[in-house]
N, C-alpha and C positions, 0 to 999 in steps of 0.2 A: 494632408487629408488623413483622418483618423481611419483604422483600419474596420472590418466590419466586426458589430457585436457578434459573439459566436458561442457555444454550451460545449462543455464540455462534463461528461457523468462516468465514473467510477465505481461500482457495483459487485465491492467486494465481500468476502466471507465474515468478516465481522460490523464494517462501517460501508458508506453506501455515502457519496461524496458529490458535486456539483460545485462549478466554477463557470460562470459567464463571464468573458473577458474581451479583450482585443490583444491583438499580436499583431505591434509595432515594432518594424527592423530588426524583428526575433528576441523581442522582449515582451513579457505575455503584462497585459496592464490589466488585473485584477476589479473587475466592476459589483462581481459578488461571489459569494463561497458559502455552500449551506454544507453542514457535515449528520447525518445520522448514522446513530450505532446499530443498527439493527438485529447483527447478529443472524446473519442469513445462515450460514453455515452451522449454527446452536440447533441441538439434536439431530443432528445430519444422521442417516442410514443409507448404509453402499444399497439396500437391495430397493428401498423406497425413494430415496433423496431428500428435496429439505421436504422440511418440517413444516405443519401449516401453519405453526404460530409464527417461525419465521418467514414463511412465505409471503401472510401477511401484515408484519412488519414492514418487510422491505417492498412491497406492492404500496405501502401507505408512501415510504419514503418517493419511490417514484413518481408518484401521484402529485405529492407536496413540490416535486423538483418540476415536474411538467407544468403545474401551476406558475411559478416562478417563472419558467420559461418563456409561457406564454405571457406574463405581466410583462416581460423585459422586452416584447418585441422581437425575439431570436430565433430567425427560421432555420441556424444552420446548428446541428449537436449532432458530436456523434456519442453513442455512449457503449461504455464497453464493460461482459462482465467477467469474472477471474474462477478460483480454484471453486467454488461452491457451484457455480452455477456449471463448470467445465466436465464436474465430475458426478454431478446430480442424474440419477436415473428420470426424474423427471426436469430438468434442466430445460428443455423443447418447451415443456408444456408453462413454463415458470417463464420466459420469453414470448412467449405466445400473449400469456395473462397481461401481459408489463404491454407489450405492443397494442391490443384489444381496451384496454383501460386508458393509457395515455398517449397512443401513438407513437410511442419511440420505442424505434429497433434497436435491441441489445445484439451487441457483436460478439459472443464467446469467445474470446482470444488466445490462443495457448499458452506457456509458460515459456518458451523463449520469444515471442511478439510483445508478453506481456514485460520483459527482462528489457527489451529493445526500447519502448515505450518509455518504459520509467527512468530508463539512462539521459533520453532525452530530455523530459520532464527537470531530471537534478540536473544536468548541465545548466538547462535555461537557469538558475537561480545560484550555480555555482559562483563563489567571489574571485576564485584563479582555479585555472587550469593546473593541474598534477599531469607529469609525465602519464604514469597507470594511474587508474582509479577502479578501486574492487570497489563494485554500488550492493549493500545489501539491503535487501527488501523483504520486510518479516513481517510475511500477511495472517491471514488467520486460518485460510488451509492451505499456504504454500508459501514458502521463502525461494525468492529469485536470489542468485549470484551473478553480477555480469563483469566480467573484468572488462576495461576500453584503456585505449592507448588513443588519446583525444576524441573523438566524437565514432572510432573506429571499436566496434566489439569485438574481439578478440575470444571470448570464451563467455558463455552464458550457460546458467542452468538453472531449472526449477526443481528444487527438492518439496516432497512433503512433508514439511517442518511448519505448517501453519500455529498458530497460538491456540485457537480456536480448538483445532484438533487436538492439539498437547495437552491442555489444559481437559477437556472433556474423556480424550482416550486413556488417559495414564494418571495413575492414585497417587503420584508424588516427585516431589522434585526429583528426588533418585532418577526413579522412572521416567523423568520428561529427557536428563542427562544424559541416559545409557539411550536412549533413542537418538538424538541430536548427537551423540560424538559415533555412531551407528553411522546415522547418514553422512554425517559430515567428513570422516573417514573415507567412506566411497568417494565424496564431493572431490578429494584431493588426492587420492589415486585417481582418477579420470583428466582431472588437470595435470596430474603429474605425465599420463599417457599425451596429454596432448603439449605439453613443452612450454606451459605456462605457469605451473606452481610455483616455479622461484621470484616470479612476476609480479605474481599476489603477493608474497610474503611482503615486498618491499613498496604498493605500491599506495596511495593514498583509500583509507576507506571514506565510505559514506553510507551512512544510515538513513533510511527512509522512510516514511508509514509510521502508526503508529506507537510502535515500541520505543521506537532513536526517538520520535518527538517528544513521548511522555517522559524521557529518562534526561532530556534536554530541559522540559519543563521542570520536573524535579529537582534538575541540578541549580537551578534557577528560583527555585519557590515562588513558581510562577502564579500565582489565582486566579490569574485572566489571563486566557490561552494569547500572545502575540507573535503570528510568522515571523515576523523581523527580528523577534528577538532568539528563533527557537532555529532558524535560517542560517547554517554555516558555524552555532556554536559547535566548541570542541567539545568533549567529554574525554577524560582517559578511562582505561582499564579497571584503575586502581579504585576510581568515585563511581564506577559504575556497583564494582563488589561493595562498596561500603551504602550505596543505597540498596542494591538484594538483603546486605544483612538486615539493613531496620525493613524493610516491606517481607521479610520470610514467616519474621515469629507473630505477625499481625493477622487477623480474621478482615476477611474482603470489607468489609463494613469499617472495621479500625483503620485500613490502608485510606479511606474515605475522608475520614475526619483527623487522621494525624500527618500525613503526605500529601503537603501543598507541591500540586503541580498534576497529581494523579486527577483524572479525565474520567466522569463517573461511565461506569459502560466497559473500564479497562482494569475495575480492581482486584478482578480476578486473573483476569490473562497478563498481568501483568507480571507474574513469577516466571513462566513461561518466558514470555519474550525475555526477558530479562539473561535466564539463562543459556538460552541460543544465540544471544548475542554477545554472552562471556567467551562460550563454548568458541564459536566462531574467531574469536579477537585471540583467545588463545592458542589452540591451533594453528592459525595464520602465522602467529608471534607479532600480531599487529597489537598497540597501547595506547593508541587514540583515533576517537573515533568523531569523524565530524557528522554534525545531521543537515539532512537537508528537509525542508519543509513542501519542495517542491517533488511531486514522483510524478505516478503512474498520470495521475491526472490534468498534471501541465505537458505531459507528451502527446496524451490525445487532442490537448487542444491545439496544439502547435502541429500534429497531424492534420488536424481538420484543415486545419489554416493553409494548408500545402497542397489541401483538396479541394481547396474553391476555386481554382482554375480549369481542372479536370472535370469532365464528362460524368465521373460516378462520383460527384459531390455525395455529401449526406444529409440528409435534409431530417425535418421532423416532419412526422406525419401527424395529421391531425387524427385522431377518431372520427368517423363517420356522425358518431353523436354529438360531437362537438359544433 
């Protein structure tokens, strides 16, 4: 018996993500995937929150994704959103708009739920199990760390290292560096406090989201985006710095049309991520990095999936007007 169709939505700082699937014997079987850049998090203000352009951006994406939903017949979604909407002064009211328009409840989650989540997500699509596995996740206002020792977390944390924000807060790569080896530094005295740093150093990474997918696509010269191909490659250290060198001296527009594999929507934050993920690999003394295609958004579905026996399923709501 095939298991039930299910949604699951992703509602993050720069992309804004949808996957209807089934979860057979803890294997998630892919029926569709819509992705938009929206750029929720682009012109963020601490004292305002987002921005209306992005607001309605990403209220369009919802909209398109509820559509979809409803075509597929899918009464069960849960959807969850991350650092933009966690830290938005108006956040409430941005949830509010998304529930009133298409009837689906956004679950703000925090940055270790959202660390929890996306470890599950890369396991489901992992090809072997690593002793340790550092999962890092490089969103657009926030990078998760989760170290696990099998399906067990061991250490998580969310830094504010999003792309979105690097790229908008700070005039140059200098600048984005001395921030990222700033936080990253604390990141590894507080592992070091808690008796896990030598753990990381030695333990398999994995890249997620996407910077690791663009920099897997690149390394690929990929034209057309393919998970299965983008799903468990490797990348080292060394090809990672020799694609920063050619995307450094290029204007976002050149990184477009000379770098197959670059994902339009990313050809600016792609510096950014780039070097938060050198920063990180070096630091650690880690020199390859695998990616994974599967995160944050194959955990919630595999969450949903473990909540359709329970009492507080999640359900979609319809609008009233619908």
């Amino acid at each position: 018996m095939r298991g039930e169709l299910i949604a699951a939505i992703d509602l993050g700082t720069n992309t804004a993500r949808l996957l209807i699937g089934r979860v057979e014997e803890g294997t998630i079987c892919r029926e569709l995937v819509m992705r938009r850049i929206t750029r929720l998090g682009g012109g963020f203000c601490r004292q305002e929150g987002i921005a209306v352009a992005a607001w309605e951006r990403s209220l369009a994406a919802m909209q398109e994704f509820a559509a979809a939903i409803k075509t597929n017949g899918v009464k069960q979604v849960m959807a969850v959103a991350t650092s933009a909407v966690r830290d938005a002064a108006n956040g409430a009211d941005f949830c509010e708009a998304v529930r009133s328009s298409t009837g689906i409840g956004l679950e703000v989650i925090s940055g270790k739920r959202e660390g929890e989540l996306t470890l599950r997500g890369v396991l489901s699509g992992l090809d072997r199990m690593p002793e340790y596995l550092l999962v890092f996740d490089v969103g657009g206002g926030s990078t998760e760390y989760t170290l696990a020792r099998g399906g067990e977390v061991l250490f998580s944390k969310s830094l504010p290292l999003g792309v979105v924000r690097l790229t908008e807060g700070k005039g140059s790569p200098a600048a984005m560096e001395e921030k990222v080896d700033r936080e990253l530094l604390k990141l590894m005295e507080e592992m070091r406090g808690a008796g896990v740093l030598h753990l990381a150093g030695g333990a398999e990474m994995v890249g997620t989201a996407g910077t690791a997918t663009s920099l897997a696509a690149i390394s690929q010269q990929l034209t057309d985006y393919d998970y299965r191909k983008i799903n468990n490659h490797v990348i080292t250290l060394e090809e990672i710095e020799a694609i920063f060198a050619r995307l450094l001296p290029l204007t976002p527009e050149e990184r477009l049309k000379r770098i197959a594999g670059l994902e339009k929507g990313r050809e600016d934050l792609i510096v950014a991520g780039t070097i938060l993920t050198m920063r990180t690999m070096s630091l650690f003394g880690i020199h390859r990095l695998k990616v994974s295609d599967f995160s944050l958004l194959e955990g919630v579905l595999m969450a949903l999936n473990d909540s359709l026996g329970d009492e507080c399923k999640t359900v979609l709501l319809r609008p009233e007007s619908s």
